[in-house]
C-alpha positions in Angstrom: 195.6 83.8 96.0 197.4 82.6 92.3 198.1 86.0 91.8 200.2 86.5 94.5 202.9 84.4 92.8 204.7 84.9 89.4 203.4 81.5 87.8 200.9 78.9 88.5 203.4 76.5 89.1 205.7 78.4 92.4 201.6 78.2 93.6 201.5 74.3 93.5 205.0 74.2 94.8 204.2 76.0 98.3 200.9 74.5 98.4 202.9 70.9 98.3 204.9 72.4 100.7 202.6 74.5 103.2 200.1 70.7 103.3 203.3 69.1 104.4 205.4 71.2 106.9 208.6 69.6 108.2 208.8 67.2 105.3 211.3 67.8 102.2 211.1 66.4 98.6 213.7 66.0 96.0 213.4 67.2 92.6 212.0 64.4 90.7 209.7 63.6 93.7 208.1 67.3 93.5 207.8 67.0 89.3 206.1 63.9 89.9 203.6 65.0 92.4 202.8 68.0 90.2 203.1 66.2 87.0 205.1 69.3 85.6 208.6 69.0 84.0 211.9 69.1 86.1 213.4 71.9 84.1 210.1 74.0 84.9 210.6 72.9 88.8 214.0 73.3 89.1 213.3 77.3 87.6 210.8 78.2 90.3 212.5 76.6 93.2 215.5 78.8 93.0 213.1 81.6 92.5 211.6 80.5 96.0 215.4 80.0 97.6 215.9 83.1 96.4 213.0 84.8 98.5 214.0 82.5 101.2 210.6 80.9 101.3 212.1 77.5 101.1 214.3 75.8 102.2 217.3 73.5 100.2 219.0 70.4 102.4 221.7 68.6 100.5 222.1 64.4 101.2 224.7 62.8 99.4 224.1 63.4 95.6 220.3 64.6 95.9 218.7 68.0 96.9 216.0 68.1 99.0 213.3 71.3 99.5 211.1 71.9 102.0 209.3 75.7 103.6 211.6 77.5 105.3 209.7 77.9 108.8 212.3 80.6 110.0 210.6 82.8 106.6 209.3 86.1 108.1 205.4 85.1 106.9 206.0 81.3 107.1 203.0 81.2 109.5 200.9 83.4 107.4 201.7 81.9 104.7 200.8 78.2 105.9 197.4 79.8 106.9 196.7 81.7 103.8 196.6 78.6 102.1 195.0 76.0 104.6 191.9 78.7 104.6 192.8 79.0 100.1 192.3 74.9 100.1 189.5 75.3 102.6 187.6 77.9 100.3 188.5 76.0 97.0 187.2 72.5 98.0 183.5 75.0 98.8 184.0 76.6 95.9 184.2 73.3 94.0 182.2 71.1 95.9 179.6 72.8 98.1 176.5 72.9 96.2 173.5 70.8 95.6 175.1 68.4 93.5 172.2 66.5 91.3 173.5 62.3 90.6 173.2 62.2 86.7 174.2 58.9 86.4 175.1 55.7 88.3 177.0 52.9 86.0 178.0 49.4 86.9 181.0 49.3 84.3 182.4 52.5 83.4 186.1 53.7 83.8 187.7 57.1 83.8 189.3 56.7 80.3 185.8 56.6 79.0 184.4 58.9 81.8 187.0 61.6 81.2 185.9 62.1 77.2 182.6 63.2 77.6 182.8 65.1 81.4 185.9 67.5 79.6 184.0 67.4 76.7 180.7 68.9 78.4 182.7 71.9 80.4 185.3 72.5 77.7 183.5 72.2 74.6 179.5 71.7 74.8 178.6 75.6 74.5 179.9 75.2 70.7 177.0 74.1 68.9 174.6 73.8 72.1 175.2 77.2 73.4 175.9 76.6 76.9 178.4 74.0 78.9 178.3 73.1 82.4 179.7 74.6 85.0 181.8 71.9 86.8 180.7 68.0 86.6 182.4 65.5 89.4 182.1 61.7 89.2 182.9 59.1 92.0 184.9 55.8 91.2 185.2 52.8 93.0 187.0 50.5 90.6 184.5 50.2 87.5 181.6 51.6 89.3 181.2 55.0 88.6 178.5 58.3 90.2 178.5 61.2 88.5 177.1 64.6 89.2 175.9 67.9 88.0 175.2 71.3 89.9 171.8 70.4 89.8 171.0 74.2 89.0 173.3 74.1 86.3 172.0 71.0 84.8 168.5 72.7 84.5 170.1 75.9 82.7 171.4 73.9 80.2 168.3 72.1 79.6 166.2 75.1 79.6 169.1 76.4 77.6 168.4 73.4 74.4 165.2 73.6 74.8 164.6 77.3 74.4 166.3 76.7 71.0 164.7 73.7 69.8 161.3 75.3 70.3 162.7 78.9 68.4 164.7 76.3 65.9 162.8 72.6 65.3 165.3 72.9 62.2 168.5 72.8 65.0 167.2 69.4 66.1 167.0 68.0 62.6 170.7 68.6 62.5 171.2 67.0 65.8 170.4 64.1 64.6 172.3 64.2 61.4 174.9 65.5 63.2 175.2 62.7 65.5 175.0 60.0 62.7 177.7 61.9 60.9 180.1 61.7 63.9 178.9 58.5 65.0 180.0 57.1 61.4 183.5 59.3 61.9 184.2 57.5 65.3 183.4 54.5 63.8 185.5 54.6 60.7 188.3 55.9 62.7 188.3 53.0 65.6 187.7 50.8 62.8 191.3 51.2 61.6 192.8 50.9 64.6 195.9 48.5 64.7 195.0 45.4 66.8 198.2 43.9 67.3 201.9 44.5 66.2 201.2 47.9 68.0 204.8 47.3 69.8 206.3 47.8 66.6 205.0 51.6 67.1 206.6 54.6 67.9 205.8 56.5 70.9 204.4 59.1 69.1 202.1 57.4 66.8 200.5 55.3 69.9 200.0 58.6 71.3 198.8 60.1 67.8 196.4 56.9 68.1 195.1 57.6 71.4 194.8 61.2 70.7 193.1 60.9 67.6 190.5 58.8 69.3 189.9 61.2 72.2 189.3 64.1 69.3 186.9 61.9 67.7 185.2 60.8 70.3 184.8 64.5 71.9 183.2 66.0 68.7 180.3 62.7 68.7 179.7 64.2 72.6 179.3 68.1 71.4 176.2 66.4 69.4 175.4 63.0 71.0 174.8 64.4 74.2 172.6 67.3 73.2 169.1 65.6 73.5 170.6 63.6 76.8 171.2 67.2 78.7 167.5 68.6 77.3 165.6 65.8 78.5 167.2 63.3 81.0 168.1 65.1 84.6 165.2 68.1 84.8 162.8 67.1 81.9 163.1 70.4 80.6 162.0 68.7 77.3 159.0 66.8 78.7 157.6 69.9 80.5 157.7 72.3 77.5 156.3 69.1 75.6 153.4 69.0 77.9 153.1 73.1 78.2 152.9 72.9 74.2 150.0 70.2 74.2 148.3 72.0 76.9 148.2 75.4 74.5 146.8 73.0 72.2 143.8 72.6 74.3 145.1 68.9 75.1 143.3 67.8 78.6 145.9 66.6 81.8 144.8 63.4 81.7 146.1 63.3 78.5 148.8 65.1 77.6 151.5 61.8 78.7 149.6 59.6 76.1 149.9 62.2 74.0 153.7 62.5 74.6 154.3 59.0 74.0 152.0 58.8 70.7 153.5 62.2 68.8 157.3 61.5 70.2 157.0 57.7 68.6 159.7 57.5 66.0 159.1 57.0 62.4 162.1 54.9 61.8 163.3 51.7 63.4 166.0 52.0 65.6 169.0 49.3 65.5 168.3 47.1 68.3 164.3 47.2 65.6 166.8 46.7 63.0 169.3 43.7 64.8 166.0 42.0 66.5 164.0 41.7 63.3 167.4 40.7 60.8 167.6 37.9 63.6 163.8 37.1 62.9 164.4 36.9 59.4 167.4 34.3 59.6 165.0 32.3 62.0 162.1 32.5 59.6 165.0 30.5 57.1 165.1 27.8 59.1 161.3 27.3 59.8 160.7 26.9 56.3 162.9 24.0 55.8 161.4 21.0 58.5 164.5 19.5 58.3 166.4 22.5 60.2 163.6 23.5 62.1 163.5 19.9 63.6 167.4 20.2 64.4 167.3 23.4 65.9 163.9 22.1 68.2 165.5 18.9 69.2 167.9 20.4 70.7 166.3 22.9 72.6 164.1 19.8 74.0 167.1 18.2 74.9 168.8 20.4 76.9 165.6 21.3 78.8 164.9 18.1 79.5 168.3 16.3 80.0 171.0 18.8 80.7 169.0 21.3 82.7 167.4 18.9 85.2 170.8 16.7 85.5 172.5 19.7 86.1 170.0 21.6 88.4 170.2 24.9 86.3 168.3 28.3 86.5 167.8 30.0 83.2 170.3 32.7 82.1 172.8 32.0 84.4 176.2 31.8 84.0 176.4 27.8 84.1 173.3 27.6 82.2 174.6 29.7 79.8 177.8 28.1 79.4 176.3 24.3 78.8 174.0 25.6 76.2 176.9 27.2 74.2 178.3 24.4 74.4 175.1 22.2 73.2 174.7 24.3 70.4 178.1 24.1 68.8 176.8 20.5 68.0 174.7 22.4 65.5 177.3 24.4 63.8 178.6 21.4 61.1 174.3 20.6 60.6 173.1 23.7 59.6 172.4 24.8 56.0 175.1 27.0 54.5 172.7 29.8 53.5 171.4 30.4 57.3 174.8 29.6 58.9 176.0 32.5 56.5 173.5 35.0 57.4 174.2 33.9 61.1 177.8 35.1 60.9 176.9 38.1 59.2 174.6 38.6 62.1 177.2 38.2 64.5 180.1 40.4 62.5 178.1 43.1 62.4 177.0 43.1 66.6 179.6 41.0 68.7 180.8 44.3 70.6 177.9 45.1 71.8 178.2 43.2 74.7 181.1 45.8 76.0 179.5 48.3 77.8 181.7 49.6 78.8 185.1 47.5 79.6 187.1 44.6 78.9 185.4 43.3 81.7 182.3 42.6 79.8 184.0 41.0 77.1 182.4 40.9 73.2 179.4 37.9 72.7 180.9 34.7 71.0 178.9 33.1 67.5 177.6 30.8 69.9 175.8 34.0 71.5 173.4 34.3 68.6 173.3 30.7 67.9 172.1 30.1 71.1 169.4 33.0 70.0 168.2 31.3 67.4 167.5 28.5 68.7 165.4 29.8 71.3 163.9 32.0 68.8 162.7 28.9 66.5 161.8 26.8 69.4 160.2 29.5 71.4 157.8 30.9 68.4 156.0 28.8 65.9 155.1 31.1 63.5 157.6 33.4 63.1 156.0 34.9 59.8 153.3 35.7 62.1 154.9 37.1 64.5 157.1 39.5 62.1 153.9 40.4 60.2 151.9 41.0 63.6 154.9 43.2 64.5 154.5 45.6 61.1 151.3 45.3 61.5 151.7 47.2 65.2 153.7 49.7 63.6 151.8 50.6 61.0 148.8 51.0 63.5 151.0 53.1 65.7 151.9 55.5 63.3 148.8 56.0 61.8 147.3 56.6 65.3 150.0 59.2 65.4 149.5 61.0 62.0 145.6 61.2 64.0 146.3 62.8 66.6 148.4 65.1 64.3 145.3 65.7 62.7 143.3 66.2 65.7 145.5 69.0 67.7 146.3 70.4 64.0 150.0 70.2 64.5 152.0 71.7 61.4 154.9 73.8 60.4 157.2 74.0 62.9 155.4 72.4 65.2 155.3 69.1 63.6 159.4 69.0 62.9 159.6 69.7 66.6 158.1 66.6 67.7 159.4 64.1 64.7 162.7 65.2 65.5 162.2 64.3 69.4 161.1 61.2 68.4 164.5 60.5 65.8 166.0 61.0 69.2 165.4 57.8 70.2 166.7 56.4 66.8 169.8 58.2 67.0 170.4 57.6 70.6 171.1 54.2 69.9 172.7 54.5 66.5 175.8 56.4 68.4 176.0 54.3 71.4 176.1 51.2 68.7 179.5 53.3 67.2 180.8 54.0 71.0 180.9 50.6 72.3 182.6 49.9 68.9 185.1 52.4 69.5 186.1 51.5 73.3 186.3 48.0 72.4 188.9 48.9 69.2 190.6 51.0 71.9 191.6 48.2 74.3 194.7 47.0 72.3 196.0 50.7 72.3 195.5 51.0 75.6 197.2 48.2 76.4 200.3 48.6 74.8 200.5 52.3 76.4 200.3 50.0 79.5 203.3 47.8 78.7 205.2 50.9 78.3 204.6 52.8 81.3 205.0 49.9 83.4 201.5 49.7 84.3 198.2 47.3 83.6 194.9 48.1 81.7 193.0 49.0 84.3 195.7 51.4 85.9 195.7 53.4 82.0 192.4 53.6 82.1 192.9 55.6 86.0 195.3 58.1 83.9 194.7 61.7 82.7 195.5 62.7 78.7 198.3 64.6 80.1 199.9 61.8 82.0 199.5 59.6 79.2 201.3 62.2 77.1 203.9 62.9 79.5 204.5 59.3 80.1 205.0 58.5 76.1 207.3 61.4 76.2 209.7 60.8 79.0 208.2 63.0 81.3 207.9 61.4 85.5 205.0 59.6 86.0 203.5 59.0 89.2 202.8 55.0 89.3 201.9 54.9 92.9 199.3 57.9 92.8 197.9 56.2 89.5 197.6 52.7 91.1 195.9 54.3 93.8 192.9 55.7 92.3 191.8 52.2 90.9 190.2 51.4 94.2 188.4 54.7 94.9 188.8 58.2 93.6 186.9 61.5 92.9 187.6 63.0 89.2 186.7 66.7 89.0 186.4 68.8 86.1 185.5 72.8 85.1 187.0 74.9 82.5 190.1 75.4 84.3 190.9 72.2 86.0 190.7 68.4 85.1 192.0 66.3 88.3 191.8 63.3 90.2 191.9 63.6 94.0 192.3 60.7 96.0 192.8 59.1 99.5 191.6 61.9 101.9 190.8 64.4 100.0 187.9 62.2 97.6 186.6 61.1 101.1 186.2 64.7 101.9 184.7 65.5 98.7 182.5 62.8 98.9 181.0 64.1 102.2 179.3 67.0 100.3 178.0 65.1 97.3 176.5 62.2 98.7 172.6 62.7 99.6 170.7 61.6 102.3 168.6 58.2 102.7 165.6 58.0 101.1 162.4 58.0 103.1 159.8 55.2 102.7 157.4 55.6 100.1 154.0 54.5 98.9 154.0 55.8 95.3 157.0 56.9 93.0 156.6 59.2 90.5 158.6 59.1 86.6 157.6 60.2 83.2 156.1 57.7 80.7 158.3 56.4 78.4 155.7 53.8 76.8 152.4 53.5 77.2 150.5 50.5 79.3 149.5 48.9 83.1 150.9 46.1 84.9 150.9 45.0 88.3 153.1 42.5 89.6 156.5 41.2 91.5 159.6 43.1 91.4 162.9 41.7 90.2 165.9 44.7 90.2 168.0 44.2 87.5 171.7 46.0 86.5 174.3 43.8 85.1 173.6 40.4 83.1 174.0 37.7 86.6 170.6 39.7 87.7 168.6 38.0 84.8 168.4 34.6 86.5 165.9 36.3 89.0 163.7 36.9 86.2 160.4 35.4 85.5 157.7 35.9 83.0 155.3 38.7 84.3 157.6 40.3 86.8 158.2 43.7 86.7 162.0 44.6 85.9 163.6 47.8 88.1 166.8 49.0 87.2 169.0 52.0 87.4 169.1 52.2 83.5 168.9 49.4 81.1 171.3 48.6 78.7 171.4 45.9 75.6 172.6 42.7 77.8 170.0 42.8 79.4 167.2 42.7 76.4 166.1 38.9 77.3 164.9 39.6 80.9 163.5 42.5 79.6 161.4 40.1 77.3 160.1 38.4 79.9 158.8 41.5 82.0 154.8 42.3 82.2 157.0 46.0 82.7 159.8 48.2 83.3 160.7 51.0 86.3 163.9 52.5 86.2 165.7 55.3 88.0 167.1 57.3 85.0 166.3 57.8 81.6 164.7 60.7 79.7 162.0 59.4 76.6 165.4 59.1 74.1 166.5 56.0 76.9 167.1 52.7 76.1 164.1 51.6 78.7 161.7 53.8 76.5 162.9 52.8 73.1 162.8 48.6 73.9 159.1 49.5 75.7 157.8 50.8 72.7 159.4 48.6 70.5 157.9 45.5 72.5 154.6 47.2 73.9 155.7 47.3 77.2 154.8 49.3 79.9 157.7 51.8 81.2 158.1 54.3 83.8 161.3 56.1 83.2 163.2 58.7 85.7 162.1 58.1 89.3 165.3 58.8 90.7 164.6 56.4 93.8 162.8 53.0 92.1 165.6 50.7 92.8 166.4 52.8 96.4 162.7 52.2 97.3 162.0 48.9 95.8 163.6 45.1 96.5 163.0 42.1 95.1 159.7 40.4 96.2 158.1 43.6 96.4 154.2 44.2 94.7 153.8 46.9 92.7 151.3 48.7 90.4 152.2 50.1 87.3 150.3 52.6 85.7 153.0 54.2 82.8 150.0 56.2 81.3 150.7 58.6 84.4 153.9 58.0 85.3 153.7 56.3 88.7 154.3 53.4 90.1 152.1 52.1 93.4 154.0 49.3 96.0 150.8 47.6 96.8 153.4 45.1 98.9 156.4 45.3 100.5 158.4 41.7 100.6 
């Protein structure tokens, strides 16, 4: 249909105009709808006068254009491109879309890096992008979805070349530390105020040199993600490997979990034992440790009861930070050092992945250590016991090495799968860095264009550019997407539709109810059984449900919500491939995990019995609440 007109912009001009007969725009109106320049407009309309396909009415000082309904084709024309629209919207959207992820706090200015990144440049080095990739947003909740075929090729796709190339995923993961460090080291001279005094062009320089940065740590970060996560393409030519190894069924996912076990400690290993350390500090010397314990007895028994508080929540929180800051002017310089070092080096983590999260205060990991000191009494022990696991881990893996005769090849292909896991978490550590050094840029682009955080964050690269530059911006359709809107992407088009249109295109992505259930099935992502009461659990205010032995459901888990996950006798979650963040804090904290079910927090509510059995995979409701 393009082709029937002399440029791609006369196209968007009589579609504008064909969708709204009888109506007429001026100038500046039409550049702003199409988010194209006036000069470009202004060329192409007279073209179309010309032809007599539209129509020019003058009132007062302004020009306004509309289709000429006495054109010759004027009806065929409306209809060729009511059944063009019809036709594109099937091309684009009807297909068996798969949901890759579901995310509590995500917003398009994040979203938009890596879904362009993985149809524009993901072929170069994986060898294959997607298709197309469409997300859902309703304010900072965001769906998005693959072509559930094309999600599968490009698994098959990475995993064909892993298993030709082990080497290839060695430099995955040194490729991803190397542009996890680049983000880093760029965000982390970022200008965090005075940005007013900054041209237009260098805050666009800034925001552009972030989105380049951040695109080149997705070409590599997201690699192991697509092998494993949405068809376990990884997991089933794991399992078709160990079975030509002669390795029985009934063994083959403890076998997964042993050989896939990482060699090095991950960060969150890393943060959680540096923390243990400063704690050990303060056991040693009576004097602290009787401080730090008084405290903690204090505020259980006084503050807690007087103030009728549940554990981790909000108010609960809130009147132990501000117990603790009693602390802050008693504690011995060394361990109050190492304590702020701590907290420099892991305050952002908290933002995943907007302002509305926020960054944890000092108080955060004061309030850590005293539970940690007051909670453990032998935190020597308890450090050594947790070596001691290790080691005993790893040398049960370098057995069943042994055992199958793994080698060569072979054996690089399953170390790297397990570095996965460490590098998964060493880039999302720099990510969460990055967004949160963005915020003051984006923010000042907001003060320019007239518009608040939330609204930049609704906005394309190109509006952003065109707003910097003096080019018309839309306000109006911007603001509009913040409470619902459908973002599309392929390797010709980037777009945001909203109002009618996203309710129409949500119509053919949204799937079916699920049907009742007695047994869900996942992948193991650690190793264990555990039966017990389920608590679902997706943003931080969920923790409060959370009691020792319950078993914690979520959609994914993410750092914030490490101390429920402490408490739990296991974890179910509907995404998540073995590189997840639910499979690295399982193993890390011998925890049972089923990872990938798809339908776990669908199926299950809190109150509900289940059986976990992560050897296998499954998960059995033995009661529903």
């Amino acid at each position: 249909m393009k082709n029937l007109f002399k440029s791609k912009t006369s196209y968007e001009i009589l579609d504008l105009l064909t969708q709204n007969q009888g109506k007429s725009f001026y100038l500046s109106e039409i550049s702003s709808r199409l988010g194209k320049d006036p000069a470009n407009i202004t060329r192409e309309l007279n073209k179309l006068l010309k032809e007599e396909v539209i129509k020019v009415i003058s009132k007062g000082n302004k020009k306004y254009y509309g289709l000429n309904s006495n054109f010759n084709s004027a009806k065929e024309l409306i209809n060729l491109f009511n059944k063009n629209r019809t036709n594109d919207f099937k091309n684009k959207f009807e297909t068996e879309w798969l949901l890759a992820e579901e995310l509590k706090n995500t917003d398009p200015f994040f979203y938009q890096i890596f879904a362009n990144c993985f149809v524009d440049e993901f072929a170069s080095p994986g060898g294959r992008a997607y298709r197309k990739v469409v997300s859902i947003h309703k304010k900072y909740n965001l769906w998005f979805y693959y072509d559930k075929n094309d999600a599968h090729e490009v698994g098959e796709n990475l995993v064909d070349k892993f298993e030709k190339n082990p080497g290839f995923m060695d430099r995955v993961n040194k490729e991803i530390v190397k542009h996890s460090d680049k983000l880093r080291q760029y965000t982390s001279k970022l200008p965090q105020d005075n940005l007013e005094k900054l041209s237009d062009k260098e805050l666009w320089n800034l925001y552009k040199g972030h989105e380049n940065a951040h695109t080149e740590y997705y070409q590599w970060g997201w690699i192991p993600v697509a092998a494993d996560m949405f068809s376990n393409n990884l997991t089933s030519r794991g399992e078709k490997i160990l079975k030509s190894l002669d390795a029985s069924d009934k063994n083959i996912g403890q076998y997964l979990a042993v050989l896939t076990q990482p060699v090095n400690l991950s960060l969150l290993a890393i943060e959680e034992n540096e923390l243990i350390k400063i704690g050990i500090k303060v056991q040693e010397d009576k004097e602290q440790l009787n401080l730090f314990r008084e405290l903690f007895r204090r505020f259980k028994e006084e503050e807690v009861k007087k103030f009728d508080l549940y554990a981790h929540s909000p108010e609960y929180e809130e009147k132990f930070e501000e117990k603790v800051r009693q602390l802050k002017g008693k504690i011995r310089k060394d361990i109050l050092d190492d304590l702020e070092n701590h907290y420099t080096k892991y305050f952002y983590t908290k933002f995943l992945f907007t302002e509305e999260q926020g960054v944890y205060s000092f108080e955060h990991y004061l309030k850590a250590l005293v539970r940690l000191v007051s909670n453990d009494n032998n935190l020597v022990k308890t450090f050594s016991e947790k070596e001691a696991k290790r080691k005993r881990d790893l040398a049960e893996r370098e057995l069943l090495i042994k055992k199958l005769k793994i080698e060569g090849g072979l054996l690089k292909f399953f170390n790297a799968w397990g570095d996965f896991m460490v590098t998964k978490i060493y880039r999302r550590y720099a990510q969460i860095f990055a967004i949160y050094r963005m915020v003051p840029v984006l923010t000042e682009i907001g003060k320019r264009l007239g518009l608040n955080l939330k609204e930049v964050k609704f906005m394309t690269s190109e509006e952003i550019y065109n707003g910097l530059s003096g080019g018309v911006l839309n306000k109006g359709e911007i603001r509009g997407r913040v409470n619902f809107c459908v973002y599309y992407t392929d390797k010709n088009e980037h777009l945001f539709y909203s109002g009618e249109e996203a309710k129409k295109i949500v119509k053919y992505i949204e799937r079916d109810e699920i049907k009742e259930v007695s047994e869900i099935k996942g992948q193991c992502g650690a190793r264990g059984y555990a039966k017990g009461i389920v608590r679902i659990v997706n943003v931080v205010k969920d923790m409060e449900k959370m009691k020792a032995g319950d078993i914690l459901v979520s959609i994914s888990t993410q750092p914030d919500l490490l101390p429920a996950m402490k408490k739990a006798a296991a974890f179910i979650t509907d995404q998540g491939g073995v590189t997840s963040h639910a499979a690295i804090v399982a193993r890390e904290i011998n925890t049972p995990c089923v990872i990938g079910t798809k339908i776990a927090t669908k199926v299950l509510k809190d109150g509900d019995e289940v059986e976990v059995d992560a050897d296998k995979g499954t998960v059995k409701i033995l009661k529903k609440n």
